[in-house]
Biopython code that builds the backbone (N, CA, C, O; Angstrom):
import numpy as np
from Bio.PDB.StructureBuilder import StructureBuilder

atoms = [
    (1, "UNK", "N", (32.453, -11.472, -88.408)),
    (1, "UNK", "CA", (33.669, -10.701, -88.578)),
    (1, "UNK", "C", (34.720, -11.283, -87.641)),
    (1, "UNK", "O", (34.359, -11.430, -86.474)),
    (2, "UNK", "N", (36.063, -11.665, -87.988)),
    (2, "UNK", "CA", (37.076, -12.033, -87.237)),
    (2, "UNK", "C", (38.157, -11.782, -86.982)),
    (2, "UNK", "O", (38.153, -11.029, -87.956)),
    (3, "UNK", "N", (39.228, -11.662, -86.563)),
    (3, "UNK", "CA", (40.466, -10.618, -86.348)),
    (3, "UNK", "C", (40.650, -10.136, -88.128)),
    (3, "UNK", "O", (40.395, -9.085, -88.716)),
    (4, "UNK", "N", (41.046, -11.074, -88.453)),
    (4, "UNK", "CA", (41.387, -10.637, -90.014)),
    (4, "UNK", "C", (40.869, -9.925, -90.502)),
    (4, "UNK", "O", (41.481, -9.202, -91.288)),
    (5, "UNK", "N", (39.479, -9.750, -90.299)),
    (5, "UNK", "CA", (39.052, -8.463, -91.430)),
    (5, "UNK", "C", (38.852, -7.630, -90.563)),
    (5, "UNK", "O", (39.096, -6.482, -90.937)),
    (6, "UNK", "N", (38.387, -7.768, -89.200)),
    (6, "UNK", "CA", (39.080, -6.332, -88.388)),
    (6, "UNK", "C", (40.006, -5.643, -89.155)),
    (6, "UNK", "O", (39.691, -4.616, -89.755)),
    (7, "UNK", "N", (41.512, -6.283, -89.199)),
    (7, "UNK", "CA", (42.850, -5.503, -89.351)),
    (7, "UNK", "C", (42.439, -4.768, -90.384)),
    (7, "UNK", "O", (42.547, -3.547, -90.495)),
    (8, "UNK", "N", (41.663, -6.002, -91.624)),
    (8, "UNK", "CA", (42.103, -5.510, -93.350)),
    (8, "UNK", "C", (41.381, -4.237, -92.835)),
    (8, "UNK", "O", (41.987, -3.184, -93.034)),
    (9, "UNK", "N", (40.519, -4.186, -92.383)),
    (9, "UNK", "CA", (39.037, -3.023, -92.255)),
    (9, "UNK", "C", (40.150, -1.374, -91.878)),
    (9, "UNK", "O", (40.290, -0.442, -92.670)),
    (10, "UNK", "N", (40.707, -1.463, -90.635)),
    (10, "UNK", "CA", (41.173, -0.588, -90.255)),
    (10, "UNK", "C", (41.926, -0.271, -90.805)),
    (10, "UNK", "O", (41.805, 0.918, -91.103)),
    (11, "UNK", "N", (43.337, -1.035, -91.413)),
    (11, "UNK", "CA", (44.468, -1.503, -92.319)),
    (11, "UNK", "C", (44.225, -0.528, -93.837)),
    (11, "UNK", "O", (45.239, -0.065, -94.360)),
    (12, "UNK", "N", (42.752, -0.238, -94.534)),
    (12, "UNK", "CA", (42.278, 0.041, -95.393)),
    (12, "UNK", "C", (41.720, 1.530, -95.249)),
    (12, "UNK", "O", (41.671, 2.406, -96.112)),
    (13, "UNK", "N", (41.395, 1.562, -94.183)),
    (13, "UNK", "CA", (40.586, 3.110, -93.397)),
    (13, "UNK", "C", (41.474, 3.954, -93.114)),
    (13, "UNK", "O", (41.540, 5.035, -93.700)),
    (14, "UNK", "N", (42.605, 3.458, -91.819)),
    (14, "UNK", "CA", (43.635, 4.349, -91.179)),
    (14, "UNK", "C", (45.237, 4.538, -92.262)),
    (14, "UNK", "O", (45.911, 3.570, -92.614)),
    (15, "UNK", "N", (45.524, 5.856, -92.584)),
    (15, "UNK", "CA", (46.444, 6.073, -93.552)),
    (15, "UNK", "C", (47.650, 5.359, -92.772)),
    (15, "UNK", "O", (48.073, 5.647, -91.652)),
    (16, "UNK", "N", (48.080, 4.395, -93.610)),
    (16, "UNK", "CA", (49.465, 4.189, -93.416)),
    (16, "UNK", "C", (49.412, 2.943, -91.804)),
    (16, "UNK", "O", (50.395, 2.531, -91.187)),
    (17, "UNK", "N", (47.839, 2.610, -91.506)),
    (17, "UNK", "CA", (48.501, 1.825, -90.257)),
    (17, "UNK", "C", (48.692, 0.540, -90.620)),
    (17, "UNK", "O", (48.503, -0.060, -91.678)),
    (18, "UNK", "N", (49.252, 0.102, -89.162)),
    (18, "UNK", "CA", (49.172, -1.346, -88.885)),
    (18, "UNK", "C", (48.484, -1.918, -87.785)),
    (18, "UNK", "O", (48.770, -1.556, -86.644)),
    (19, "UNK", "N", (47.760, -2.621, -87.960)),
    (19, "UNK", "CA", (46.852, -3.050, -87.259)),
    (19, "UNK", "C", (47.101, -4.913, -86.714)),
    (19, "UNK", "O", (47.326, -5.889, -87.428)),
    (20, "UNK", "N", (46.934, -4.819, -85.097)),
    (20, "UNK", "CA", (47.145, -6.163, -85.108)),
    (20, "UNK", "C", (45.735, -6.441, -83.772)),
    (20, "UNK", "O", (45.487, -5.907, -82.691)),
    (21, "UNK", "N", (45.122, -7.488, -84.541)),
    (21, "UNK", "CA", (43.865, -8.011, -83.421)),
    (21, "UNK", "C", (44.353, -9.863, -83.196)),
    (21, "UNK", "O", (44.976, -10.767, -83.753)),
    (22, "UNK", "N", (43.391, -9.499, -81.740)),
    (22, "UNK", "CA", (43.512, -10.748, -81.041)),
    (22, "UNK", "C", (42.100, -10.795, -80.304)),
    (22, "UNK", "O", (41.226, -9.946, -80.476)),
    (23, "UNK", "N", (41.990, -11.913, -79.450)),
    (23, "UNK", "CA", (40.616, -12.088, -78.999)),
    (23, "UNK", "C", (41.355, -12.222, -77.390)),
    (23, "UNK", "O", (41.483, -13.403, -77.067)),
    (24, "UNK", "N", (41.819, -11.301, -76.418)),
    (24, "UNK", "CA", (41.766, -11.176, -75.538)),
    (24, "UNK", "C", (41.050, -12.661, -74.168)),
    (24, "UNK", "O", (41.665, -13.376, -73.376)),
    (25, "UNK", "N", (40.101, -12.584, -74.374)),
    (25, "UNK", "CA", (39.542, -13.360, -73.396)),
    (25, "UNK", "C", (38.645, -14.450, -74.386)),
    (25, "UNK", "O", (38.666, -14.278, -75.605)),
    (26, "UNK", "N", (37.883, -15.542, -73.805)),
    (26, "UNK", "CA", (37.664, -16.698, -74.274)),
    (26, "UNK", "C", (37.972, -16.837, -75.871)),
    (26, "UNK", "O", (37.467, -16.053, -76.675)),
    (27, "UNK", "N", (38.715, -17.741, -76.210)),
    (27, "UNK", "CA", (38.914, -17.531, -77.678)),
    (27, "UNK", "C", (37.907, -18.286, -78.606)),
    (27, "UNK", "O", (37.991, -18.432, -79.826)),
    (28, "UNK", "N", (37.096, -18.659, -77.895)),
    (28, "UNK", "CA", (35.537, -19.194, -78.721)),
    (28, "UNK", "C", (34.471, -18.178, -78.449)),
    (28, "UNK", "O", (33.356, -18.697, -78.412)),
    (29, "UNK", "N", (34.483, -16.689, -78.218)),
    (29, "UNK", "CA", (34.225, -15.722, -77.547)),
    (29, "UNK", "C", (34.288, -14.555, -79.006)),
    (29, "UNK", "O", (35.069, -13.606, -78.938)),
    (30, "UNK", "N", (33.257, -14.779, -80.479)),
    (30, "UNK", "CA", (34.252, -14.052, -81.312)),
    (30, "UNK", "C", (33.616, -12.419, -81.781)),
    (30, "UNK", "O", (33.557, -11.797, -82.842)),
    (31, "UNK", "N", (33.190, -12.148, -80.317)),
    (31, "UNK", "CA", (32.609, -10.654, -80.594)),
    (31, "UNK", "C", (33.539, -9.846, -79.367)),
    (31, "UNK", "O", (32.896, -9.012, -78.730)),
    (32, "UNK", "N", (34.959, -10.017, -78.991)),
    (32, "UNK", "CA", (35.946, -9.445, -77.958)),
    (32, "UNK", "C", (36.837, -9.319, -78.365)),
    (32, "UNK", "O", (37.591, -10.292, -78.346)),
    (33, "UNK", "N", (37.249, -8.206, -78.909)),
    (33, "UNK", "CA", (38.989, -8.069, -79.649)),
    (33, "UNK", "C", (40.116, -7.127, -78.707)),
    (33, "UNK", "O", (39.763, -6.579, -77.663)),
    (34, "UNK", "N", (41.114, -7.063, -79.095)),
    (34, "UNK", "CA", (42.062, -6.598, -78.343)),
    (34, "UNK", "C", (42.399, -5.722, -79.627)),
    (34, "UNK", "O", (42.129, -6.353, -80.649)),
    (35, "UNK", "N", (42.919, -4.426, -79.882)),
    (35, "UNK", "CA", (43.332, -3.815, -81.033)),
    (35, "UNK", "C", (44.286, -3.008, -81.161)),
    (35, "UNK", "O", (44.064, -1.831, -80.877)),
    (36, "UNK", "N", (45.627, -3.409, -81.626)),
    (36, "UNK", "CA", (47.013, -2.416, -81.261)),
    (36, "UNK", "C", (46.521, -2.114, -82.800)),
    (36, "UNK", "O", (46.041, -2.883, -83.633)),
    (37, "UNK", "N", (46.946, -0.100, -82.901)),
    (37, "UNK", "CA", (46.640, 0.171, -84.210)),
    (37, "UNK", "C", (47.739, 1.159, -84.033)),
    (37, "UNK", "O", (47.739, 1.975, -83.111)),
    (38, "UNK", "N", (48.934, 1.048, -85.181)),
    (38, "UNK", "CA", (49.895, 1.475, -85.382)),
    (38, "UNK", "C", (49.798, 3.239, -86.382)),
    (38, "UNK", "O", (49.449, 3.040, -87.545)),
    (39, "UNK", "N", (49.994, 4.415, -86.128)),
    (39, "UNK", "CA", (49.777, 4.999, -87.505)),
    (39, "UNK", "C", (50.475, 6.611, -87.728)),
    (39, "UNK", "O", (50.320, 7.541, -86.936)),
    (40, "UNK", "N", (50.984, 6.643, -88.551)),
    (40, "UNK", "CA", (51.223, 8.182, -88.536)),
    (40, "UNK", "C", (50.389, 9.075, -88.205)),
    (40, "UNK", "O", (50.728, 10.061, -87.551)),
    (41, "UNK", "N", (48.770, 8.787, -88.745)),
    (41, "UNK", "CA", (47.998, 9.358, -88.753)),
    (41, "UNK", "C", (47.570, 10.371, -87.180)),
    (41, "UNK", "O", (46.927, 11.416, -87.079)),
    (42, "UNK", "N", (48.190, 9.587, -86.214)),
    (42, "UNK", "CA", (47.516, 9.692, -85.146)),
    (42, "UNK", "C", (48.814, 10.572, -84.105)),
    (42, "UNK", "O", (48.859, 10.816, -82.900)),
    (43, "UNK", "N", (49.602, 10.818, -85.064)),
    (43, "UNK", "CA", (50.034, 12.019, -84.738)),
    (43, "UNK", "C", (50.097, 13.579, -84.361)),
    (43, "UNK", "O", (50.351, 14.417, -85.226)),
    (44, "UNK", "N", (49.807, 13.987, -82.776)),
    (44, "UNK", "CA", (49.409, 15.508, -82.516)),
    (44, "UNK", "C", (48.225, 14.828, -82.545)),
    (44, "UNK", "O", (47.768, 15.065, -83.663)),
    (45, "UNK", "N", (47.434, 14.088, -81.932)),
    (45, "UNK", "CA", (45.893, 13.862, -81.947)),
    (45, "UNK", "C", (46.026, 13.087, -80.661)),
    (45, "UNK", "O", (46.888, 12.258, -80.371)),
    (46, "UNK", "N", (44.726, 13.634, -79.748)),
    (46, "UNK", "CA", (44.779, 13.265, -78.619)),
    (46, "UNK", "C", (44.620, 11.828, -78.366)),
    (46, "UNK", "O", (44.795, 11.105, -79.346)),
    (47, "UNK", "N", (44.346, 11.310, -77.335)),
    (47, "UNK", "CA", (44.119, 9.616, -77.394)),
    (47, "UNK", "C", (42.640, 9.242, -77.573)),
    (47, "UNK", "O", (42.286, 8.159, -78.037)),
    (48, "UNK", "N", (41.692, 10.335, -77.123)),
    (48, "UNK", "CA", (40.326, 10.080, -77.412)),
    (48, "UNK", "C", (40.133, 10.056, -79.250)),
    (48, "UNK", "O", (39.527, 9.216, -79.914)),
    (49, "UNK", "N", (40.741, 11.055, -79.644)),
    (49, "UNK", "CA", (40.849, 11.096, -81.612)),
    (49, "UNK", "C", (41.514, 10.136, -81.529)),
    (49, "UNK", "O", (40.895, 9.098, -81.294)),
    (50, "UNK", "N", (42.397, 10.081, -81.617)),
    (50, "UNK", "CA", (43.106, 8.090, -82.169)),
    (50, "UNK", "C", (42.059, 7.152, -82.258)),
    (50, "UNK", "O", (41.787, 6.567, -83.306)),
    (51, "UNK", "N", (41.320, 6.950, -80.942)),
    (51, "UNK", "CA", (40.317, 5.993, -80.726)),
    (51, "UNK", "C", (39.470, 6.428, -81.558)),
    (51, "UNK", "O", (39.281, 5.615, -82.462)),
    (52, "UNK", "N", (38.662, 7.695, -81.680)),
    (52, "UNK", "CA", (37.500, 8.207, -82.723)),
    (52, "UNK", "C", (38.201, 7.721, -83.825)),
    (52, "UNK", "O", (37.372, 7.022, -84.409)),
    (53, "UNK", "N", (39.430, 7.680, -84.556)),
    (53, "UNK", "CA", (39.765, 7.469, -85.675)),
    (53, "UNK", "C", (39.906, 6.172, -86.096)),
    (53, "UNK", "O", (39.969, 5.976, -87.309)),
    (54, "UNK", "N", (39.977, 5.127, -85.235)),
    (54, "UNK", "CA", (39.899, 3.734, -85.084)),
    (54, "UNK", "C", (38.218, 3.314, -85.624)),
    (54, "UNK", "O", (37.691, 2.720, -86.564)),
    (55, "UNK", "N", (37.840, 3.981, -84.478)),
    (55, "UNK", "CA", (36.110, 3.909, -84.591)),
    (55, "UNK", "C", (35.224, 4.378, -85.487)),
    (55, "UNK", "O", (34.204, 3.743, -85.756)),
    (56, "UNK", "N", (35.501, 5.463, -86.007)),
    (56, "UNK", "CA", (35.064, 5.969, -87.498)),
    (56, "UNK", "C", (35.399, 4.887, -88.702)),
    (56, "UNK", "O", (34.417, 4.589, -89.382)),
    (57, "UNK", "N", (36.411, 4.377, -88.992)),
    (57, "UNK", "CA", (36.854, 3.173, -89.745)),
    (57, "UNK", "C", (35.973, 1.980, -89.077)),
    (57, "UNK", "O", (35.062, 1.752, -89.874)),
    (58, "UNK", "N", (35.869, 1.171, -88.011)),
    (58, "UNK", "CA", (35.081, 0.491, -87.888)),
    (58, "UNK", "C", (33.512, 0.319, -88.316)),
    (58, "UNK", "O", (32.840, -0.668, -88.618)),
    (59, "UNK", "N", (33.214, 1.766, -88.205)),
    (59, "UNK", "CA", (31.549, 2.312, -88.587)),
    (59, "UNK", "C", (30.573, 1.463, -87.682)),
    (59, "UNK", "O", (30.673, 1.266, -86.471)),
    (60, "UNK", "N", (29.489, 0.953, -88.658)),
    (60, "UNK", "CA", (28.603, -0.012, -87.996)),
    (60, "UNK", "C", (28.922, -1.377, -87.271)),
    (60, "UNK", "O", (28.218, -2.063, -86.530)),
    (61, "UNK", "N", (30.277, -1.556, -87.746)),
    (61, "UNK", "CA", (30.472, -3.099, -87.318)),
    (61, "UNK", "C", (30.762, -3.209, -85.805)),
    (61, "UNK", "O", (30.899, -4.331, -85.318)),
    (62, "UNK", "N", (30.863, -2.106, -85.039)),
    (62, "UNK", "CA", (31.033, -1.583, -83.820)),
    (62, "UNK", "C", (29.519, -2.234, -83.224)),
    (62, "UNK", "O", (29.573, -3.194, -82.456)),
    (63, "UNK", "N", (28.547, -1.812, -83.515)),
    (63, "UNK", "CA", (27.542, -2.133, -82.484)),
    (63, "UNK", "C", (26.995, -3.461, -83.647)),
    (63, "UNK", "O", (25.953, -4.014, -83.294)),
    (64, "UNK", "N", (27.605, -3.952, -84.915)),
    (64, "UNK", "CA", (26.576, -5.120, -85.307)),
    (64, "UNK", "C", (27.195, -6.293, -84.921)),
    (64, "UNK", "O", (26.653, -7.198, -84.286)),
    (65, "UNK", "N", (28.589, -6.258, -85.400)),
    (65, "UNK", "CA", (29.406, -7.532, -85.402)),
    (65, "UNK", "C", (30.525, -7.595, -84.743)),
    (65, "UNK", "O", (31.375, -8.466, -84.930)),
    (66, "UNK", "N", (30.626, -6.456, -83.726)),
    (66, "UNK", "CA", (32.012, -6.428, -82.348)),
    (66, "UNK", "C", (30.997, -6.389, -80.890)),
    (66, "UNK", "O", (30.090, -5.573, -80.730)),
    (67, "UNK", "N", (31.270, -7.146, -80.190)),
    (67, "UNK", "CA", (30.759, -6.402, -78.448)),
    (67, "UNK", "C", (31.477, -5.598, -78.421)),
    (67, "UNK", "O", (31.085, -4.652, -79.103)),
    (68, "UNK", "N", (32.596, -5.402, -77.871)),
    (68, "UNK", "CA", (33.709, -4.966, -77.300)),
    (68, "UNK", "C", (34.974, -4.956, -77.865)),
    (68, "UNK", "O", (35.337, -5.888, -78.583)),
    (69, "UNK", "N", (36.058, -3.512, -77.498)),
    (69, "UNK", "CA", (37.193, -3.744, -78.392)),
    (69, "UNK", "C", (38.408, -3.077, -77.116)),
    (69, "UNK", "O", (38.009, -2.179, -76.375)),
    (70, "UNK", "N", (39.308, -3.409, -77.028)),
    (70, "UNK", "CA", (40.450, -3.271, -76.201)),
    (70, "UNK", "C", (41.312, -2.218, -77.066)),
    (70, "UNK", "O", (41.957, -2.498, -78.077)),
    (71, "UNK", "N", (41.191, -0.950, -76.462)),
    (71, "UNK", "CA", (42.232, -0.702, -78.237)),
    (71, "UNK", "C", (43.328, 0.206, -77.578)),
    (71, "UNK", "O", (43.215, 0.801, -76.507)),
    (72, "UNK", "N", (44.717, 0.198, -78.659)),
    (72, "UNK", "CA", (45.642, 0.966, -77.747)),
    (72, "UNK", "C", (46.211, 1.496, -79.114)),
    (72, "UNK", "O", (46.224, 0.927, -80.205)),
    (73, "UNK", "N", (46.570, 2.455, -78.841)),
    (73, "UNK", "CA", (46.920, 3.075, -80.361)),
    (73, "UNK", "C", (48.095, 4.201, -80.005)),
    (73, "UNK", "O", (48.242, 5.053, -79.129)),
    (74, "UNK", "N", (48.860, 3.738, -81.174)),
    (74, "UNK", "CA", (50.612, 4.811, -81.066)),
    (74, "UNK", "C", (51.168, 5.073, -82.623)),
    (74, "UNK", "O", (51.017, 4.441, -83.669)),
    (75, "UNK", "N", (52.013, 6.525, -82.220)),
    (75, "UNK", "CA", (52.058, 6.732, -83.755)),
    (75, "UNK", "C", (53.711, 5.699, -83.648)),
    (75, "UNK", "O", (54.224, 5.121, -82.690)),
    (76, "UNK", "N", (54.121, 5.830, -85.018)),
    (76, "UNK", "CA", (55.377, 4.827, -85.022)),
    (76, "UNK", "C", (56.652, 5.058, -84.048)),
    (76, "UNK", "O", (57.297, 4.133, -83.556)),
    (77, "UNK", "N", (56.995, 6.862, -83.783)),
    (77, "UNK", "CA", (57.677, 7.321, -82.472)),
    (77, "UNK", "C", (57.343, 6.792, -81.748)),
    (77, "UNK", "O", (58.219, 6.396, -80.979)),
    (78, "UNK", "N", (55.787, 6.348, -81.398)),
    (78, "UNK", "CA", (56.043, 5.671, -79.911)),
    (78, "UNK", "C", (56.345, 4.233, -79.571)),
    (78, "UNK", "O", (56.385, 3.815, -78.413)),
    (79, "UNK", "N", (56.590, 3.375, -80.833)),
    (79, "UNK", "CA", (56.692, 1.821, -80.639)),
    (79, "UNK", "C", (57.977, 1.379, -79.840)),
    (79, "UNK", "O", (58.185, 0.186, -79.615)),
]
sb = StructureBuilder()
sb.init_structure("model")
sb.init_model(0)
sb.init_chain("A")
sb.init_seg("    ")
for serial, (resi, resn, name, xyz) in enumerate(atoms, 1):
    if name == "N":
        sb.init_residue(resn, " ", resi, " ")
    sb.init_atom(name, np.array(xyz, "f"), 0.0, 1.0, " ", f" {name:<3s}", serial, name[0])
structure = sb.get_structure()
């Protein structure tokens, strides 16, 4: 799995976001993402739900095909 289908993944899950991944640290390193996730959705929802809502869309690929994910998440008011 690699940034790209990260995004499509979340991009497809989260209503209305935008999703942008990067690989943070070693870039031959391809289980470490960085994850700005853009969304209405995540409006009136605390920052731990944003993240649950990130992570629910990810599902299994969280513990099969990610180590680790950097994630920062805002509804479009906050960009």
């Amino acid at each position: 799995m690699d940034a790209d289908d990260i995004e499509a993944l979340i991009e497809e899950e989260v209503p209305d976001a935008e999703a942008t991944v990067t690989t943070p640290r070693d870039p031959d390193d391809d289980k470490h993402f960085a994850v700005d996730v853009v969304s209405p959705a995540f409006a009136g929802e605390t920052l731990v739900d944003q993240h649950q809502i990130v992570h629910d869309a990810l599902g299994e690929h969280l513990t099969r095909d990610i180590h680790a994910i950097e994630l920062r998440t805002k509804t479009p008011d906050e960009v």
